[in-house]
C-alpha positions as CSV (number, residue, x, y, z in Angstrom):
1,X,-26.4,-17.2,7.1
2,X,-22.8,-16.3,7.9
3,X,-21.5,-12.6,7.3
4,X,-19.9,-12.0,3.5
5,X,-16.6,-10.9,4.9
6,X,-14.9,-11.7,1.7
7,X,-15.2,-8.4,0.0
8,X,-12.3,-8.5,-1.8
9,X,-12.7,-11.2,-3.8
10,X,-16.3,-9.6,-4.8
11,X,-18.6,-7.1,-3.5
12,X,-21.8,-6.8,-3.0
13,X,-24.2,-5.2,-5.8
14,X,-26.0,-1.9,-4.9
15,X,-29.7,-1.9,-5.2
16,X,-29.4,1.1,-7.8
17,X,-26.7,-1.2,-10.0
18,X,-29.5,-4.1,-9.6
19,X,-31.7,-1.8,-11.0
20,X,-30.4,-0.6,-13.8
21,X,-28.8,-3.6,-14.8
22,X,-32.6,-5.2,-15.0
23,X,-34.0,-2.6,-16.7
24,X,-31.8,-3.2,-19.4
25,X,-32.1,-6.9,-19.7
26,X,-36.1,-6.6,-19.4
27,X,-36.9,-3.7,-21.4
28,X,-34.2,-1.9,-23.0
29,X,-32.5,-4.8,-24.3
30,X,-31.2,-3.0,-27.6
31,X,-28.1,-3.3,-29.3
32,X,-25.7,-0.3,-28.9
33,X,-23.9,-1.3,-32.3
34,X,-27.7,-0.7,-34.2
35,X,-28.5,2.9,-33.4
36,X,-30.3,2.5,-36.1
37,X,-33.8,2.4,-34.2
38,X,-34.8,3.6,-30.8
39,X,-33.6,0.2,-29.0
40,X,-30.1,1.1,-30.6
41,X,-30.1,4.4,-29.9
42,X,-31.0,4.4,-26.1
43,X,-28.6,1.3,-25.9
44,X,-25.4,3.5,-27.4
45,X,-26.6,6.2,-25.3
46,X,-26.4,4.3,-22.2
47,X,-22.9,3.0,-22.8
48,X,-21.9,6.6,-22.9
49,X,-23.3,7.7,-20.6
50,X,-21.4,4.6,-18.4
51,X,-18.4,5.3,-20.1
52,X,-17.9,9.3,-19.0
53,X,-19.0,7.8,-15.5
54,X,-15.8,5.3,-15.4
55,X,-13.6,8.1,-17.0
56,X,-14.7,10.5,-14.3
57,X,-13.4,8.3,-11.0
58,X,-9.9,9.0,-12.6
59,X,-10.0,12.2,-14.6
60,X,-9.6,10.3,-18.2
61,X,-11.5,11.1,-21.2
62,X,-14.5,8.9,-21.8
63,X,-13.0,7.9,-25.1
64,X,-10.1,6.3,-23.3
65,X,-12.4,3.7,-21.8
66,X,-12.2,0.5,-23.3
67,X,-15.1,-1.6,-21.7
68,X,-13.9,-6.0,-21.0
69,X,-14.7,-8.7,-19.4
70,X,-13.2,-7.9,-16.3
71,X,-9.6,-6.7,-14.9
72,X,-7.8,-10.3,-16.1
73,X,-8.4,-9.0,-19.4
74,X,-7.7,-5.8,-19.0
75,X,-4.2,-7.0,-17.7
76,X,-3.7,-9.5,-20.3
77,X,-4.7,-6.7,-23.1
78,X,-2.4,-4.1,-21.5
79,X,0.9,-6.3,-21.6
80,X,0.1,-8.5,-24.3
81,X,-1.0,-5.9,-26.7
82,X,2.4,-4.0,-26.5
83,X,4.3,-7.5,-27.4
84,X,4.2,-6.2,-31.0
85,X,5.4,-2.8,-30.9
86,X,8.0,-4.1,-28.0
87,X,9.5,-6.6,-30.9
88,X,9.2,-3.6,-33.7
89,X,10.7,-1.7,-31.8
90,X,13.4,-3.6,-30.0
91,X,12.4,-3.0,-26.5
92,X,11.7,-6.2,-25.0
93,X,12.5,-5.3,-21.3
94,X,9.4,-5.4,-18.5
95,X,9.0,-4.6,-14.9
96,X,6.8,-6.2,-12.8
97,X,6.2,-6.8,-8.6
98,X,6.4,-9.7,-6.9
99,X,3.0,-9.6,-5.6
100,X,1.2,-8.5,-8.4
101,X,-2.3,-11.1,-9.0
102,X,-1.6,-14.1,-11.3
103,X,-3.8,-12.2,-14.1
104,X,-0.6,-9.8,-14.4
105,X,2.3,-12.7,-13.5
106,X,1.0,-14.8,-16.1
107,X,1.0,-12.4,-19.1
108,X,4.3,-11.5,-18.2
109,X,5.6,-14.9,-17.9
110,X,3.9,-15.9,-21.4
111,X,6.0,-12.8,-22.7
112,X,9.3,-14.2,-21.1
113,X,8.5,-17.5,-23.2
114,X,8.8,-15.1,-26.3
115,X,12.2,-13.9,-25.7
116,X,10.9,-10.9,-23.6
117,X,13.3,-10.1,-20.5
118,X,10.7,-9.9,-17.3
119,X,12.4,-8.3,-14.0
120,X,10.2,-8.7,-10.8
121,X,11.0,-6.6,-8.3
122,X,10.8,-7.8,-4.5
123,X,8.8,-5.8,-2.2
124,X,9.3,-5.4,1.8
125,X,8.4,-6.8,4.8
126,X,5.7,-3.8,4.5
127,X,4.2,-5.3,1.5
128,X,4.9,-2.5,-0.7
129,X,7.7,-2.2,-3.5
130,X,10.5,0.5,-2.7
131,X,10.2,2.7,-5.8
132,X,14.3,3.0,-5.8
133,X,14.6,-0.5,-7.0
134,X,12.8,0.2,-10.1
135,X,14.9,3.1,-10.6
136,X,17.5,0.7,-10.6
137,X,15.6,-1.4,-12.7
138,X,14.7,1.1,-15.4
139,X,16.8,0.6,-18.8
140,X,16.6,2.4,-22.1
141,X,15.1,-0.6,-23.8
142,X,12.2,-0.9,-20.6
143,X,8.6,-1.4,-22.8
144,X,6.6,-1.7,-19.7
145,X,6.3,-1.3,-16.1
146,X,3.6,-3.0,-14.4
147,X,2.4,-2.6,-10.9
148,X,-0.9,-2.9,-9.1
149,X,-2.4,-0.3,-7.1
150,X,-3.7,-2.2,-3.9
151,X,-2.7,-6.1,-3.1
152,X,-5.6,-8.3,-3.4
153,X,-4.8,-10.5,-0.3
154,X,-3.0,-7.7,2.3
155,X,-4.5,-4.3,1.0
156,X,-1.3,-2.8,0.9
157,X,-1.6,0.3,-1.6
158,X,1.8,1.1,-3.3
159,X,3.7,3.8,-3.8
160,X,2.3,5.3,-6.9
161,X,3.2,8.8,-6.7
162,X,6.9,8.0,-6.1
163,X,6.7,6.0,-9.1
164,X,5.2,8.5,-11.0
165,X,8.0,11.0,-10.1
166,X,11.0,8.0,-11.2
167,X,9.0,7.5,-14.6
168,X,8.3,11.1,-15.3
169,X,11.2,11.1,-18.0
170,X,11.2,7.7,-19.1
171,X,9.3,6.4,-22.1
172,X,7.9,2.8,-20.9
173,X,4.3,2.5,-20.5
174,X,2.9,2.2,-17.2
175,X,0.3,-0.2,-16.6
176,X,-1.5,0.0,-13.1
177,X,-3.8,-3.2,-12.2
178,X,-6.7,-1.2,-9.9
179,X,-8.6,-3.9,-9.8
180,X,-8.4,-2.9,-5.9
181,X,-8.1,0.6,-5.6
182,X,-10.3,1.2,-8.7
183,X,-13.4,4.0,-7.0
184,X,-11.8,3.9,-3.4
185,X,-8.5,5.4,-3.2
186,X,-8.7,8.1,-6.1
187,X,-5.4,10.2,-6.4
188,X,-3.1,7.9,-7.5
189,X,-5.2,7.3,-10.5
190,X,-5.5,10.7,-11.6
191,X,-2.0,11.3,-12.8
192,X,-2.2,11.3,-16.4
193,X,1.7,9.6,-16.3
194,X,-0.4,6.0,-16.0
195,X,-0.8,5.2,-19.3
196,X,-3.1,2.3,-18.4
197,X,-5.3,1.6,-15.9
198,X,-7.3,-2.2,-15.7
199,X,-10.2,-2.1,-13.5
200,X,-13.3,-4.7,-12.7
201,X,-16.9,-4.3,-11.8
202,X,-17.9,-7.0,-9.6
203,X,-15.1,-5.0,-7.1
204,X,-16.9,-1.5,-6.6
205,X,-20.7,-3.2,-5.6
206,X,-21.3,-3.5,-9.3
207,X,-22.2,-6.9,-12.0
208,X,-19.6,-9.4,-12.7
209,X,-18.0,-9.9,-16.2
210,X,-17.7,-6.3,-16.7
211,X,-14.5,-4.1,-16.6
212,X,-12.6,-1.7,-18.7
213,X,-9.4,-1.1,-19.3
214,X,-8.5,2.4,-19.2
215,X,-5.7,3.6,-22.2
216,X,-4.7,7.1,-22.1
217,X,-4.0,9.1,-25.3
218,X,-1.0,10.7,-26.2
219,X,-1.6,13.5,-29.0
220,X,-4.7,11.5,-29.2
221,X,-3.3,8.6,-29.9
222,X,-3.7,4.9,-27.4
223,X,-0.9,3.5,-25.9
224,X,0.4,0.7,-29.3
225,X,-2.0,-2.4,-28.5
226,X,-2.8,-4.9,-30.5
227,X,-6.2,-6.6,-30.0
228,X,-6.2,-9.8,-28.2
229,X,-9.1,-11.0,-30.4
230,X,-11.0,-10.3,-33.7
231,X,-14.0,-10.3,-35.4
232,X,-15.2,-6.8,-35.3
233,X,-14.2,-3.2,-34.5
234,X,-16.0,-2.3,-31.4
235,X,-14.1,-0.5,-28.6
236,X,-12.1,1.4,-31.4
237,X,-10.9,-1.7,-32.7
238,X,-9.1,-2.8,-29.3
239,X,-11.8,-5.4,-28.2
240,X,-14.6,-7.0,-30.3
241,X,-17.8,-8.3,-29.1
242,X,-21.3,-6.9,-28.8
243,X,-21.2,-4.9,-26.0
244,X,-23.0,-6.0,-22.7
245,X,-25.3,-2.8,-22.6
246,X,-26.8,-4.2,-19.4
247,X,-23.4,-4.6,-17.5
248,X,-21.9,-1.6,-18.9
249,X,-25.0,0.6,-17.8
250,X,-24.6,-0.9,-14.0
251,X,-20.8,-0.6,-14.1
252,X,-21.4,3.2,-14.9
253,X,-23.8,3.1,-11.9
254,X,-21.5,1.6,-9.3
255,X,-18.7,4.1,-10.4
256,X,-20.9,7.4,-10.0
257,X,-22.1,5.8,-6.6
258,X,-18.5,5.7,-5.8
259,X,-17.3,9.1,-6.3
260,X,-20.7,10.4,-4.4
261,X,-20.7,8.0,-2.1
262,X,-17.0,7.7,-1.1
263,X,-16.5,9.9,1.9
264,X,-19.8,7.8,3.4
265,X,-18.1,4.7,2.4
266,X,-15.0,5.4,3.6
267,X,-16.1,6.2,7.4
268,X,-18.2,3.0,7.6
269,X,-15.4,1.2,6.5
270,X,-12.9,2.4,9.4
271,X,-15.5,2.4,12.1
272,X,-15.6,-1.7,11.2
273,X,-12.0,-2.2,10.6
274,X,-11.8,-0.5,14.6
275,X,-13.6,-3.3,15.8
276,X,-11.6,-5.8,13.7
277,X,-8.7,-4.7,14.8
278,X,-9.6,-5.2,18.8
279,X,-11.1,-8.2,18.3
280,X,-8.2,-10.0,16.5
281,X,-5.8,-8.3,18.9
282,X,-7.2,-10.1,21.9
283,X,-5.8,-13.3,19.7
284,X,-2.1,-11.8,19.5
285,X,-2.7,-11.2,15.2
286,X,-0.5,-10.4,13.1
287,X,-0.9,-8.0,10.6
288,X,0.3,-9.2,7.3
289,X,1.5,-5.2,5.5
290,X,2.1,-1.9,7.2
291,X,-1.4,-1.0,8.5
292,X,-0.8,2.8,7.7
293,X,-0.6,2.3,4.1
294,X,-3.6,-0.3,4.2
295,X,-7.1,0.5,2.5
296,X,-9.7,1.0,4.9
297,X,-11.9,-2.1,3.9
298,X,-9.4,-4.7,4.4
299,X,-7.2,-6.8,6.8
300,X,-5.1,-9.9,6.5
301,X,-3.6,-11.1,9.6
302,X,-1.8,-14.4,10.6
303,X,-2.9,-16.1,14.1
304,X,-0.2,-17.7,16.2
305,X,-1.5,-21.6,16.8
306,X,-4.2,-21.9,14.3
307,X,-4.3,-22.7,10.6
308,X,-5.4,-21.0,8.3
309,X,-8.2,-24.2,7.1
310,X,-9.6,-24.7,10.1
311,X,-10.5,-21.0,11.5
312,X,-12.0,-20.6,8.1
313,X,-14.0,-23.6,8.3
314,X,-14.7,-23.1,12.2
315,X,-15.9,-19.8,11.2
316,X,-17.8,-20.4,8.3
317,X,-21.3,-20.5,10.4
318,X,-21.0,-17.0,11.4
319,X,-18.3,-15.1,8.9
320,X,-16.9,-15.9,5.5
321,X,-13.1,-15.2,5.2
322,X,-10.7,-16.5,2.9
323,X,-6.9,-16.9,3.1
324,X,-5.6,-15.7,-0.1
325,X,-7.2,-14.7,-3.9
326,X,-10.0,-16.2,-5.3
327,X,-8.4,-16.7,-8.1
328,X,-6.0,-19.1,-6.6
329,X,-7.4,-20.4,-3.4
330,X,-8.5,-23.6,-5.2
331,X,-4.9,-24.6,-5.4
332,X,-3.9,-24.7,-2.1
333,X,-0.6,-23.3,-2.9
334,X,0.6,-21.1,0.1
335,X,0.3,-17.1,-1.1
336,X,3.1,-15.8,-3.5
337,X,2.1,-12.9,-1.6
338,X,2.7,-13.3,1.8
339,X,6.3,-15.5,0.7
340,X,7.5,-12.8,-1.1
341,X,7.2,-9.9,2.0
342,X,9.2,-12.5,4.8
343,X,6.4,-14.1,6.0
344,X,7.6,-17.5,7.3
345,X,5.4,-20.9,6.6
346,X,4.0,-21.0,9.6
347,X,2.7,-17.1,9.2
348,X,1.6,-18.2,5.8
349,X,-0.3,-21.1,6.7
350,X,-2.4,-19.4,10.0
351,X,-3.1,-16.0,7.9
352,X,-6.5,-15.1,6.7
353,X,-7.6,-12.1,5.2
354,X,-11.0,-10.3,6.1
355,X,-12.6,-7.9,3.7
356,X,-16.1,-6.0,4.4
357,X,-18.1,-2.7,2.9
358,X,-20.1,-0.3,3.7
359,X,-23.3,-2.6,3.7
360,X,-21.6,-5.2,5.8
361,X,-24.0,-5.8,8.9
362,X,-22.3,-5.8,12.5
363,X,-20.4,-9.3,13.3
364,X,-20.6,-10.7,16.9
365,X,-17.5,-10.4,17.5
366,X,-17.1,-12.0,21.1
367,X,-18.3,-15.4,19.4
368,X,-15.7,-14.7,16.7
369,X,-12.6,-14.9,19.2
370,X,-14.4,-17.9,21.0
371,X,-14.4,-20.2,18.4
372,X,-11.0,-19.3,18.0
373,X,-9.3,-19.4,20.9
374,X,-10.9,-22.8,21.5
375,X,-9.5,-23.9,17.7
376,X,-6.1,-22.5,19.3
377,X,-6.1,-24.9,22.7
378,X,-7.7,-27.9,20.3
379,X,-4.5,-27.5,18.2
380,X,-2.0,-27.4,20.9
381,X,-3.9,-30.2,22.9
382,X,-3.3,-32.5,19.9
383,X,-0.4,-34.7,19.8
């Protein structure tokens, strides 16, 4: 079996998530809206218990966790919920990035087909947005600003704090995608001037189809959302359902493990990413995003004389890479990403991106670089 180095587009589960989450599909399989018996009661427990464990990786309140499916609709309930109060109120202005995932992009896109006026932002050849263009950007009828914490397919964390400085006296709500970043790059996330956070489960070593989206009071009231859906007033109203006790209770698992665990995590991480780093050098890679600002887990490099398809699939026997998101990768479009920081086709096309964890095992790496430099002579041997 090859070696999951595909982190990024979802992690792992930690034995202790696997746990929990089985305990409360086998045995305590209650209903956390019918604390009327023991079942219920344990069950509503457990979510809040899960839900001061989320709050804690970001020093919110537990009652501003909203638990979801998952960071897409987190996004979509973040931007879409303020379409409402943005026509009320006659602000109908948004800022976005140009590398933000397709879960943000195509919320705000379905806005613009409203009448809403969407302004996306380029970034650099670093990967990262220069925080003086959304100054620029920044009018009195701005609603929203929405901008992700880490890119998906580089790694590339952006410059939040600078950000946080520009909006400190501006009213728009600030909507950070941490799908990413979410329980491994922490300060960013603390400052209480993000008035939303979106964040997914199946990213931080815990189930899939569980997320939260993170709304911050102001004199305890939520940012204006509307609900996306209805048919009952769980998750104060903001997102009805019965809530998935089970994936909740292992998403509150996965987030304690990664406040205790981070410093461990963190060093495993780097001590791989070392040997990445040499191994892909002897190739003459090109890092896609300014390595200094990268998280520690990821790397997305372009090799000179080989595509993209085929080191993937000459790979595939001994690691598992990808070349852009999961969420788009079936398209075969070349990455929106990677276009919109200079990258030229040819970079686009031989880039992949390798993503690992702390439980990933040690890759031969020797064998790596063999395959490949024989892909590379193949390809320049063909006519």
């Amino acid at each position: 079996m090859a070696i999951y180095l595909d982190c990024n587009a979802t992690t792992p589960v930690e034995p202790s998530v696997t746990a929990i989450v089985t305990r409360f599909v086998e045995r305590d399989f209650g209903n956390a809206a019918s604390p009327i018996h023991d079942y219920g009661v344990f069950a509503l427990t457990a979510v809040e218990h899960a839900r001061r464990q989320v709050a804690q990786v970001v020093d919110a309140r537990p009652d501003e966790v909203l638990f979801t499916s998952g960071a897409t609709e987190s996004n979509n309930l973040a931007i879409l919920g303020l379409a409402q109060a943005g026509r009320l109120s006659g602000r109908r202005h948004i800022i976005t990035t140009a590398i933000e995932h397709k879960a943000v992009l195509e919320p705000c896109e379905e806005l613009a087909s409203q009448g809403f006026d969407v302004e996306i932002l380029p970034v650099g050849t670093d990967g990262r947005f220069d925080p003086q263009h959304l100054a620029d950007a920044l009018r009195l009828d701005t609603l929203l600003v929405s901008t992700m914490q880490a890119n998906n397919e580089t790694g590339v964390l952006q410059p939040l704090a600078a950000a946080a400085h520009i909006l400190a006296d501006h009213d728009a709500w600030w909507h950070v995608d941490a799908a990413q970043g979410f329980g491994k790059d922490f300060e960013p996330l603390r400052n209480r001037r993000i008035n939303m956070i979106s964040l997914s489960g199946h990213k931080i070593y815990g189930p899939k189809g569980i997320g939260a989206l993170i709304a911050r009071k102001i004199d305890k009231q939520f940012p204006p959302l509307r609900s996306l859906m209805f048919g009952g007033d769980q998750e104060q109203g903001l997102r009805p359902g019965t809530l998935p006790v089970p994936l909740i209770a292992g998403l509150g698992e996965a987030a304690k493990l990664a406040v205790r665990d981070h410093d461990e995590r963190r060093a495993k991480c780097l001590t791989f990413r070392n040997r990445v780093r040499t191994a892909l050098a002897s190739l003459g890679a090109e890092q896609n995003g300014d390595d200094a600002c990268t998280l520690p887990h990821v790397i997305n490099v372009s090799l000179p004389g080989i595509s993209s398809d085929m080191a993937i699939n000459a790979l595939k026997r001994i690691i598992a890479v990808s070349s852009t998101s999961a969420c788009t990768s079936h398209t075969r479009l070349p990455s929106h990403v990677l276009m919109a920081m200079g990258r030229s086709p040819g970079q686009v096309e031989s880039s992949i991106r390798l993503s690992w964890c702390h439980m990933t095992p040690d890759v031969d790496w020797n064998a790596v670089t063999d395959i490949l430099s024989a892909l590379r002579n193949k390809e320049r041997s063909t006519p």
